[in-house]
Backbone as a chain_set.jsonl record, in Angstrom:
{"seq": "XXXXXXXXXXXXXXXXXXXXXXXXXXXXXXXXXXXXXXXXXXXXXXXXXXXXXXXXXXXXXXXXXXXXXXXXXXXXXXXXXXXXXXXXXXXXXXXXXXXXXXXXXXXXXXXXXXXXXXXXXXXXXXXXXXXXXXXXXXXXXXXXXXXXXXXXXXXXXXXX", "coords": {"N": [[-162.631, 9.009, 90.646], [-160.322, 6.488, 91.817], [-160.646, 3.682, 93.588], [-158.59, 3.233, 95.492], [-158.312, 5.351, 96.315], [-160.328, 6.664, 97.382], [-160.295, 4.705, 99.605], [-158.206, 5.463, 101.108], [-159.805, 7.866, 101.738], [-161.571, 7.355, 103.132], [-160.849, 6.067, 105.613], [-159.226, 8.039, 106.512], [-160.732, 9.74, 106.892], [-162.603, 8.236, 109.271], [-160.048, 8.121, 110.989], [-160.151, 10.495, 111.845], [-162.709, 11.217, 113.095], [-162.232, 8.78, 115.433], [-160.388, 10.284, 116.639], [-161.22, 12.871, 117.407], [-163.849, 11.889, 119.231], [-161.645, 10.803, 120.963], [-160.298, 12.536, 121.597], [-162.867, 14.321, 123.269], [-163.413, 12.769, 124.764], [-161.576, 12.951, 126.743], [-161.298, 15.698, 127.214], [-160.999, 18.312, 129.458], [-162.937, 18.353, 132.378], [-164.989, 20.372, 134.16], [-165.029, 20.789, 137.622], [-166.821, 22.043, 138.705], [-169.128, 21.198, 138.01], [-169.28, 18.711, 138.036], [-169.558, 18.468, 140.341], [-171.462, 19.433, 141.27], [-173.577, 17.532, 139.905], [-173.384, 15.091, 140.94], [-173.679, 16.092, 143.971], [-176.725, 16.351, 142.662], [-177.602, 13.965, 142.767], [-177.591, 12.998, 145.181], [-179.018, 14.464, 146.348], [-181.892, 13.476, 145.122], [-181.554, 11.011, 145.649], [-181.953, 10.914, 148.634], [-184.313, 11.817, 148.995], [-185.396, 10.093, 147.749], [-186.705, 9.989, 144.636], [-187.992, 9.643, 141.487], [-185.905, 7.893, 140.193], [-184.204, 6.936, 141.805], [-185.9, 6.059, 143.567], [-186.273, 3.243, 145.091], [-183.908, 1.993, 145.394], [-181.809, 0.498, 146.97], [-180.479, 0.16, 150.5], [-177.953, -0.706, 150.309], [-176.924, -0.069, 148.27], [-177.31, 2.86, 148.242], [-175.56, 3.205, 150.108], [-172.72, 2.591, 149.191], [-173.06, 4.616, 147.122], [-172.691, 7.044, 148.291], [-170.207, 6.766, 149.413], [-168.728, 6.185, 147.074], [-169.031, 9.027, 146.147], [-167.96, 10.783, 148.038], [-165.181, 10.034, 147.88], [-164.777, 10.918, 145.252], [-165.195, 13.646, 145.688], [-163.04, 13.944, 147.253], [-160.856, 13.975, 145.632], [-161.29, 15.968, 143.678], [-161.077, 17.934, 145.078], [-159.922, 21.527, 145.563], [-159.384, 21.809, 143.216], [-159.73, 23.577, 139.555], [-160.844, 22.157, 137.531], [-160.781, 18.87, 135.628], [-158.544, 18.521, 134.163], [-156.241, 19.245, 136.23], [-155.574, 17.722, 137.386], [-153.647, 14.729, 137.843], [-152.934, 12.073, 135.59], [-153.386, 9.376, 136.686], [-155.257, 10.164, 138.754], [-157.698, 11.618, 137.279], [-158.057, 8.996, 135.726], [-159.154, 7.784, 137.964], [-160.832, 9.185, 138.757], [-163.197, 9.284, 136.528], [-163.645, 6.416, 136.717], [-164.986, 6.437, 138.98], [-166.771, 7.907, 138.432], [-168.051, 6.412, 136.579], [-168.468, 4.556, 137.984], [-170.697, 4.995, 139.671], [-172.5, 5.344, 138.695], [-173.264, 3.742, 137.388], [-173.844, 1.532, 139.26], [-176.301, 3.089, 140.661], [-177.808, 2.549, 138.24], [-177.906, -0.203, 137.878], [-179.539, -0.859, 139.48], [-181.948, -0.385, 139.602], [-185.264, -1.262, 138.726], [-185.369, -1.79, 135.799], [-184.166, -3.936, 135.299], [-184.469, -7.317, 133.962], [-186.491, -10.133, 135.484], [-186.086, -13.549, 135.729], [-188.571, -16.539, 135.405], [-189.142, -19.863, 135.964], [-192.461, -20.767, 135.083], [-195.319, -22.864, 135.61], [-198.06, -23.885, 133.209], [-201.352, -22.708, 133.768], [-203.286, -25.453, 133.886], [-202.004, -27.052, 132.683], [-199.271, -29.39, 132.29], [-196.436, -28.27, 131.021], [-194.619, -26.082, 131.648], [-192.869, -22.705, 131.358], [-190.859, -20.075, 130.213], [-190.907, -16.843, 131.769], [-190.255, -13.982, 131.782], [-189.705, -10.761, 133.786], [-190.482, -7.14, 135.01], [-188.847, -6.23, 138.363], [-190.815, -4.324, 139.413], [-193.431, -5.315, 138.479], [-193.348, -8.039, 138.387], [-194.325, -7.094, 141.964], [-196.583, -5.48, 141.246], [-198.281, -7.973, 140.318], [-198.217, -9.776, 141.907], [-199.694, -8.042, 143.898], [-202.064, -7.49, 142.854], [-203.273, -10.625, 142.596], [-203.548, -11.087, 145.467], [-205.372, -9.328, 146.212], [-207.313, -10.244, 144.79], [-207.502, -12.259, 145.869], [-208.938, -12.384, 148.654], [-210.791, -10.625, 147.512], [-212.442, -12.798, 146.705], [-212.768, -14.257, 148.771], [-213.829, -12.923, 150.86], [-216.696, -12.967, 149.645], [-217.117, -15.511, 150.034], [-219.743, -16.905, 151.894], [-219.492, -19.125, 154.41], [-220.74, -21.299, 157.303], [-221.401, -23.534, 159.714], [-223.467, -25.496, 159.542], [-224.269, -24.944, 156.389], [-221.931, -24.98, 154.882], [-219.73, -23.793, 152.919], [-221.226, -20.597, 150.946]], "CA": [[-161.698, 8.655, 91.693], [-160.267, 5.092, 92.055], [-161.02, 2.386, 94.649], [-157.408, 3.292, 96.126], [-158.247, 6.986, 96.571], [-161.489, 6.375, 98.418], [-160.389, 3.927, 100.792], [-157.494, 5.928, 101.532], [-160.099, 9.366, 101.986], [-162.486, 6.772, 104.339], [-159.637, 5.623, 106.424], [-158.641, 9.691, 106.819], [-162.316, 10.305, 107.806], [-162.642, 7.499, 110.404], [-159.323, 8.361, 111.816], [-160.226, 12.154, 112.234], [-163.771, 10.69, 113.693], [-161.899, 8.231, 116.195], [-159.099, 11.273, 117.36], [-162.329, 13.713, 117.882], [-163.697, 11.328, 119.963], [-160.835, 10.334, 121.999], [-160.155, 13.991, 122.501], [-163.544, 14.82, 123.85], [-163.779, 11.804, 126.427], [-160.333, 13.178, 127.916], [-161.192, 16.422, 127.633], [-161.132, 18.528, 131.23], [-164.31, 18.757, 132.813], [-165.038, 21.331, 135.197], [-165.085, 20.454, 139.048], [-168.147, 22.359, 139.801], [-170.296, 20.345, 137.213], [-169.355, 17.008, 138.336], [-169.749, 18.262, 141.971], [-173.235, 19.868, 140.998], [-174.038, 16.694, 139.608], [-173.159, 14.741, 142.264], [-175.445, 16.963, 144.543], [-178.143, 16.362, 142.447], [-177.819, 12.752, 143.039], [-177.689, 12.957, 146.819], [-180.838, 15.366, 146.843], [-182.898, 12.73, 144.883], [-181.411, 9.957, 146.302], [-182.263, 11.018, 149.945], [-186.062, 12.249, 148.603], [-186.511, 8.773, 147.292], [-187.035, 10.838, 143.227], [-187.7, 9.325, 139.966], [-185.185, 6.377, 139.811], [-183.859, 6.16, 143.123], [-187.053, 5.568, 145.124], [-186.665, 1.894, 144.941], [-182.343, 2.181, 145.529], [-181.506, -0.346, 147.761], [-179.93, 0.512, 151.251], [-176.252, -0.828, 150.536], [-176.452, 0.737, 147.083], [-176.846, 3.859, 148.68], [-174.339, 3.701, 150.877], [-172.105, 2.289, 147.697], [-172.883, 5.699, 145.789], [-172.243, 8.416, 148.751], [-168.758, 6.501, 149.634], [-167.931, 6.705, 145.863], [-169.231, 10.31, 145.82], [-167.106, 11.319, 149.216], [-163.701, 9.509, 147.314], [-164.918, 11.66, 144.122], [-165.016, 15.394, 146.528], [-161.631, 14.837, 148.254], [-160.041, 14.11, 144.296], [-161.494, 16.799, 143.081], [-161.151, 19.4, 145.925], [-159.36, 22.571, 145.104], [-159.254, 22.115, 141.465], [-160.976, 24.032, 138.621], [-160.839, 21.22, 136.441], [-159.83, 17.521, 135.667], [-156.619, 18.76, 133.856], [-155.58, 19.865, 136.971], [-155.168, 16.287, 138.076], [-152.409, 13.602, 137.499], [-153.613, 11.085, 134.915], [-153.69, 8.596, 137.485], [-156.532, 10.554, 139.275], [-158.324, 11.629, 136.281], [-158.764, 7.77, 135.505], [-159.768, 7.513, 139.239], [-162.597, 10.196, 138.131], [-164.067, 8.785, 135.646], [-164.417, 4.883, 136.948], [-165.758, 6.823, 140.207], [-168.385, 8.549, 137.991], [-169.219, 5.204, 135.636], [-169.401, 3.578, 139.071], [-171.721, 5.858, 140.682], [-174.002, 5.748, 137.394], [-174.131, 1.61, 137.056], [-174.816, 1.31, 140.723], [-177.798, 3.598, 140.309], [-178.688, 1.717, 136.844], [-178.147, -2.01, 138.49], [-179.901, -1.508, 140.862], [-183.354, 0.376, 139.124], [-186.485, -2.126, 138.536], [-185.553, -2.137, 134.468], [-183.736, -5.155, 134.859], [-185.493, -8.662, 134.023], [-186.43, -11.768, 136.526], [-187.045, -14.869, 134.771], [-188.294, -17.755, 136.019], [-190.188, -21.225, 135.077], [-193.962, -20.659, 135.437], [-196.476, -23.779, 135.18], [-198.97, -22.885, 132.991], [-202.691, -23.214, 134.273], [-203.882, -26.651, 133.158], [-201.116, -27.648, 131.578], [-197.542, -29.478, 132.762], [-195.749, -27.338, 130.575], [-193.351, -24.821, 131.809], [-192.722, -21.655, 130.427], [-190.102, -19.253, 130.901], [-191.471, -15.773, 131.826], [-189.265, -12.541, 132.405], [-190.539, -9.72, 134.559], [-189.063, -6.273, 135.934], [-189.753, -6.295, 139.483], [-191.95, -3.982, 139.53], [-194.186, -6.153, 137.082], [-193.833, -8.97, 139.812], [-194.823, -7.032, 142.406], [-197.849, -5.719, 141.08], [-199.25, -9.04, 140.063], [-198.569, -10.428, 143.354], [-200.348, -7.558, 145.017], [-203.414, -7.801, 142.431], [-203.464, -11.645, 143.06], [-203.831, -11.116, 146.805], [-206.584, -8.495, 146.196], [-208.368, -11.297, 143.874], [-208.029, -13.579, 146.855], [-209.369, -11.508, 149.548], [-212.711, -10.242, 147.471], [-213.415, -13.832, 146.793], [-212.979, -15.066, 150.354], [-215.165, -11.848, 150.913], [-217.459, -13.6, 148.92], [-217.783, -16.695, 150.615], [-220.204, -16.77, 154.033], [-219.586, -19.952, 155.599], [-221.329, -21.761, 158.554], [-221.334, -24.886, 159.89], [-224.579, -25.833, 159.235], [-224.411, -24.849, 155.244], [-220.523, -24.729, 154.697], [-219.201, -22.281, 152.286], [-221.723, -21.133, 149.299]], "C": [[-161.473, 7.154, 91.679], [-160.482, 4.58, 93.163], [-159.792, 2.802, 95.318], [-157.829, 4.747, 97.082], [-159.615, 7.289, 97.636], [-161.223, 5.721, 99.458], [-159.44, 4.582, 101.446], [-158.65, 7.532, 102.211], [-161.31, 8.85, 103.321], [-161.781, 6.862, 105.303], [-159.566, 6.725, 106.91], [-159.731, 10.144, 107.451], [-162.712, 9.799, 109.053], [-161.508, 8.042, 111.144], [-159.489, 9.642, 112.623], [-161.928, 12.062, 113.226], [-162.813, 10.124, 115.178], [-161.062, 9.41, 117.367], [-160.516, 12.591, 117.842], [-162.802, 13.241, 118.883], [-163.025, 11.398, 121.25], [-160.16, 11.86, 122.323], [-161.182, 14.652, 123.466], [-163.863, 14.101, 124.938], [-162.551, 12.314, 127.469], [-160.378, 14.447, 128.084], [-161.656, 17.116, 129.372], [-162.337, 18.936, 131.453], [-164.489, 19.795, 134.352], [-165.477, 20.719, 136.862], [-166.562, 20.613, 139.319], [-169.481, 22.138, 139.432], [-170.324, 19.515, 137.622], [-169.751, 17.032, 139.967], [-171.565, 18.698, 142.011], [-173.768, 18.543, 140.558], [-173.775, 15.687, 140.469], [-174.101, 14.823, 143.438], [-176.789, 16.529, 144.218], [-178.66, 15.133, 142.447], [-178.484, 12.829, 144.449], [-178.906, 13.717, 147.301], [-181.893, 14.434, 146.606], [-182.827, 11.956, 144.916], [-182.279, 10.072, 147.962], [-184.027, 11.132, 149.663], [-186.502, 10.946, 148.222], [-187.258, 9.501, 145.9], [-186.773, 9.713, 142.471], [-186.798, 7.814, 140.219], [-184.356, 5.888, 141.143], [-184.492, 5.967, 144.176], [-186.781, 4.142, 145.406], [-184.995, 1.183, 145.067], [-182.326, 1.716, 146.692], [-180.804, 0.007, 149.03], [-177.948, 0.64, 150.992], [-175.74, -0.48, 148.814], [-176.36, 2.237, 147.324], [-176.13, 4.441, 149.372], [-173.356, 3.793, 150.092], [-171.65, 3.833, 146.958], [-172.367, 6.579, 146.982], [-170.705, 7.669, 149.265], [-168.376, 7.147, 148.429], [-168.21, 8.357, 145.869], [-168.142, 11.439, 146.994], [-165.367, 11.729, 148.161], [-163.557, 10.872, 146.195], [-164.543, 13.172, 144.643], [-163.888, 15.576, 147.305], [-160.388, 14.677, 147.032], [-159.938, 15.387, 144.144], [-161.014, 18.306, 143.686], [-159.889, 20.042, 145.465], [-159.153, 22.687, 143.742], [-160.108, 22.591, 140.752], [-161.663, 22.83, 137.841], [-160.26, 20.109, 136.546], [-158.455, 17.994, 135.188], [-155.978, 18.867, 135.092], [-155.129, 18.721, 138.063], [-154.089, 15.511, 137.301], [-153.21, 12.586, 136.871], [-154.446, 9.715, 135.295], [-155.069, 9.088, 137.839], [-157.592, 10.922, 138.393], [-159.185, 10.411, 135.473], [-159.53, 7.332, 136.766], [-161.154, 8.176, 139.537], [-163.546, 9.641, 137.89], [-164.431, 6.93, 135.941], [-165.052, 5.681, 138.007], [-166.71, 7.145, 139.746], [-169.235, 7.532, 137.299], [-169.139, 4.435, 137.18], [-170.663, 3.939, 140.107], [-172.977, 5.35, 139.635], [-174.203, 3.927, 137.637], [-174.409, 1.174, 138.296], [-175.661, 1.707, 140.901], [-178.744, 2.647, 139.166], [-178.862, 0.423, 137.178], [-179.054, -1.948, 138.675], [-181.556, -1.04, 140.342], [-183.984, -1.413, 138.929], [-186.301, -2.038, 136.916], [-184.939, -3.808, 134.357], [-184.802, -6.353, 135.216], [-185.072, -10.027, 135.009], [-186.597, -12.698, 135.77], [-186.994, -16.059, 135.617], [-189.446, -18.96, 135.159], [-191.762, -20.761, 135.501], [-194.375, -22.071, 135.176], [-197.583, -23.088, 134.446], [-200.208, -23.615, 133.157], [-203.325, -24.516, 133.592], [-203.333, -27.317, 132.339], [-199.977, -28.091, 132.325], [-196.735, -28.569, 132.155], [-195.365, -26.155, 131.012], [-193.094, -23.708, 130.951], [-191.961, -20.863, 131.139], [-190.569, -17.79, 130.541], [-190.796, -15.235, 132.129], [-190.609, -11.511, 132.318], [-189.632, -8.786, 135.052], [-189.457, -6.948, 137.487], [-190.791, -5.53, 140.022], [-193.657, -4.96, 139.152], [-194.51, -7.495, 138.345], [-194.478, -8.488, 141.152], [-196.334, -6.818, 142.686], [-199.113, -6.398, 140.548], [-199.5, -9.866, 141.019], [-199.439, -9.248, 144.097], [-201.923, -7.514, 144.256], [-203.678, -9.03, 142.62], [-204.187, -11.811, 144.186], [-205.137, -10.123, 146.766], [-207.669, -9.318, 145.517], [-208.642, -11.845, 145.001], [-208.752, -13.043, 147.517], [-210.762, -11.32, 149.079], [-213.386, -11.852, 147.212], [-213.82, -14.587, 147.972], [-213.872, -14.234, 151.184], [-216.447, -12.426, 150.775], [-218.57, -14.537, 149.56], [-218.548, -16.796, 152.001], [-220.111, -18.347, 154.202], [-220.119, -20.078, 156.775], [-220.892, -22.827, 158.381], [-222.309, -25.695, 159.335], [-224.594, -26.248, 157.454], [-223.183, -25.115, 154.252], [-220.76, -23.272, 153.967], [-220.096, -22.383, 151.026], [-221.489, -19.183, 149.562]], "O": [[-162.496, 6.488, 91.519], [-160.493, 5.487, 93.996], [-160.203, 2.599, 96.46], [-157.621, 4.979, 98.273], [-159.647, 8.135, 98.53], [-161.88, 6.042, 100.448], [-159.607, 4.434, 102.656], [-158.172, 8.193, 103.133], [-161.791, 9.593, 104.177], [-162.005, 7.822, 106.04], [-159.888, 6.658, 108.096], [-159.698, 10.863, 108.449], [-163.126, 10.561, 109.926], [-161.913, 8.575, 112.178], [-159.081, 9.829, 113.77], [-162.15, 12.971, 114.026], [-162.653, 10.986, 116.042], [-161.137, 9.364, 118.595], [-160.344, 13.083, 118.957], [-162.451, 13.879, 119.875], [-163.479, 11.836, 122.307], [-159.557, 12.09, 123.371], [-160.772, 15.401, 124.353], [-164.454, 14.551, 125.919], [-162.553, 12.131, 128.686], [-159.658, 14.839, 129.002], [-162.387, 16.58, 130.205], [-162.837, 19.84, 130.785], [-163.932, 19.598, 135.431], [-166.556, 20.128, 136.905], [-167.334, 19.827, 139.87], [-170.535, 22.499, 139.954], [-171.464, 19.09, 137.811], [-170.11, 16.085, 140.666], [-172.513, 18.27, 142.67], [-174.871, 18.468, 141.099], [-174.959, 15.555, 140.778], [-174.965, 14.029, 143.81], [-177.731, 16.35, 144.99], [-179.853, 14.935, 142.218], [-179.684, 12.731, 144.707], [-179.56, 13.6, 148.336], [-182.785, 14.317, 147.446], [-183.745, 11.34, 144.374], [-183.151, 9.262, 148.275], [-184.815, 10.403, 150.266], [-187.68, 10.595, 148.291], [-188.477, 9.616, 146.028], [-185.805, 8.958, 142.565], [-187.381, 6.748, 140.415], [-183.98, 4.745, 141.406], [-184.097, 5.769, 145.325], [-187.41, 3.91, 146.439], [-184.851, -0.021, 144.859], [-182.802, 2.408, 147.592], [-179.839, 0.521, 148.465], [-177.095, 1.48, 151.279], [-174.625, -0.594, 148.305], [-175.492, 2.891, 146.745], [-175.907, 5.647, 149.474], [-172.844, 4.91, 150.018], [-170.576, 4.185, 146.472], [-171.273, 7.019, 146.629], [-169.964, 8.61, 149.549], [-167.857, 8.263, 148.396], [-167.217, 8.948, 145.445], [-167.731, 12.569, 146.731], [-164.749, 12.753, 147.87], [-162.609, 11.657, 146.189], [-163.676, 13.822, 144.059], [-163.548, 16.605, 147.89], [-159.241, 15.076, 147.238], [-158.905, 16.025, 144.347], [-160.715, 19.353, 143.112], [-158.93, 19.39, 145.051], [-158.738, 23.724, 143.223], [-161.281, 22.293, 140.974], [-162.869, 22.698, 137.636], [-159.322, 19.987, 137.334], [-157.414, 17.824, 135.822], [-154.822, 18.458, 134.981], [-154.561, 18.813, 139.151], [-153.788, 15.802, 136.143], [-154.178, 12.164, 137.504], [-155.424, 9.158, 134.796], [-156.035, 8.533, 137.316], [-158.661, 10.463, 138.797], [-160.265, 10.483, 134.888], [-160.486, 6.566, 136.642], [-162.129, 7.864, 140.222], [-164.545, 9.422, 138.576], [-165.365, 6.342, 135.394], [-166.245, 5.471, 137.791], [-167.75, 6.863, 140.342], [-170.465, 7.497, 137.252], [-170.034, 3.606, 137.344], [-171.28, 3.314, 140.971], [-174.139, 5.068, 139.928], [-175.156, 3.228, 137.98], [-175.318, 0.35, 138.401], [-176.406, 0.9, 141.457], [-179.899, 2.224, 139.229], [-179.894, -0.154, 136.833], [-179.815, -2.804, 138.223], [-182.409, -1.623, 141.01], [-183.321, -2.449, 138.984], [-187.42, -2.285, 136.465], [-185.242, -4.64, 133.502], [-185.596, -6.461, 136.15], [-184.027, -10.643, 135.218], [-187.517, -12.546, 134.966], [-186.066, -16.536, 136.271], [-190.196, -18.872, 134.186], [-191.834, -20.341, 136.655], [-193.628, -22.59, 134.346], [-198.045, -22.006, 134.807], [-200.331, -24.801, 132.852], [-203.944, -24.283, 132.554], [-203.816, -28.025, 131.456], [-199.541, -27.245, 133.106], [-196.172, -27.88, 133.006], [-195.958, -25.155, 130.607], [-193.128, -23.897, 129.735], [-192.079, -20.74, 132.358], [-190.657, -17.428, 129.367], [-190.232, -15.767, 133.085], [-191.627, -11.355, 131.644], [-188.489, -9.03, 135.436], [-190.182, -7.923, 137.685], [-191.55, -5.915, 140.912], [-194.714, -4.988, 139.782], [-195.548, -7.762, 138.95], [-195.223, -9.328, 141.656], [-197.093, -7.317, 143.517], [-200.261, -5.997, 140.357], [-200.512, -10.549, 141.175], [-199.965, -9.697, 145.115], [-202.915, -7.505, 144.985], [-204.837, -8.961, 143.031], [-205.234, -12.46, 144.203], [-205.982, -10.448, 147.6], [-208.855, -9.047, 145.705], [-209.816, -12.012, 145.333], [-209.821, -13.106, 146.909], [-211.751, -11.63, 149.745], [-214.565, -12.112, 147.453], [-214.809, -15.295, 148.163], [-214.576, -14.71, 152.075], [-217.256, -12.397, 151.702], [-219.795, -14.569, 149.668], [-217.951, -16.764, 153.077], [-221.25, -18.763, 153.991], [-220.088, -19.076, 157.489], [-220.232, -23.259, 157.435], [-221.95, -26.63, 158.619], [-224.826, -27.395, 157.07], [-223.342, -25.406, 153.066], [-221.435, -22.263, 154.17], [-220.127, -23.329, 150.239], [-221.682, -18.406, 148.627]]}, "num_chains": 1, "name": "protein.A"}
């Protein structure tokens, strides 16, 4: 085969790749999946489950607005086809905005800040989730506590 005949049979392969694709992101999705899924937010949102224990108050208000907007689109239809293109795009940012307001807002994302490091001027930049920060500040405070445990003080002797 020549160099012509290949790039022409790549080209034909990618394009038939790209049009597969862009047929299956527009294809119609059924109402009573996206509303079941939906649901199954709002059950383990309210329970405080898995990734939304730690879901911020005004992110949860955030997701059941968008999820309301999403159930009076959708209502009476089997399917997205059964919407005006307009609303169909009004779908799908409603559903990637439901999902990245859940994903913001999770403890994967990193803090960073300057640290000092013990005995040294030198600065260092440390990233942390927040989880990761909290439970070094709450083992910290448990360090402090058994050593001040520790200490008996008087007047007489001070602190040994």
């Amino acid at each position: 085969m020549t160099t012509h005949r290949l790039y022409a049979l790549a080209c034909a392969a990618a394009l038939l790749t790209i049009s597969l694709v862009a047929k299956s992101a527009d294809a119609p999705t059924r109402t009573a999946d996206i509303l079941a899924q939906q649901q199954t937010i709002r059950t383990d949102m309210k329970a405080k489950r898995d990734r939304y224990a730690n879901l911020p108050r005004d992110a949860q208000k955030s997701v059941l607005s968008d999820q309301e907007k999403l159930e009076k689109l959708l209502e009476g239809k089997a399917d997205t086809s059964q919407l005006a293109s307009a609303d169909q795009a009004e779908v799908r940012r409603l559903m990637a905005r439901i999902e990245a307001t859940i994903r913001n807002n999770q403890d994967e994302r990193l803090v960073c800040m300057q640290e000092a490091r013990t005995g040294s001027n030198y600065v260092t930049r440390v990233c942390r989730t927040p989880t990761e920060i909290r439970a070094r500040k709450e083992a910290d405070e448990k360090l402090l506590k058994e050593e001040a445990s520790r200490l008996k003080c008087t007047e007489a002797a001070g602190c040994v």
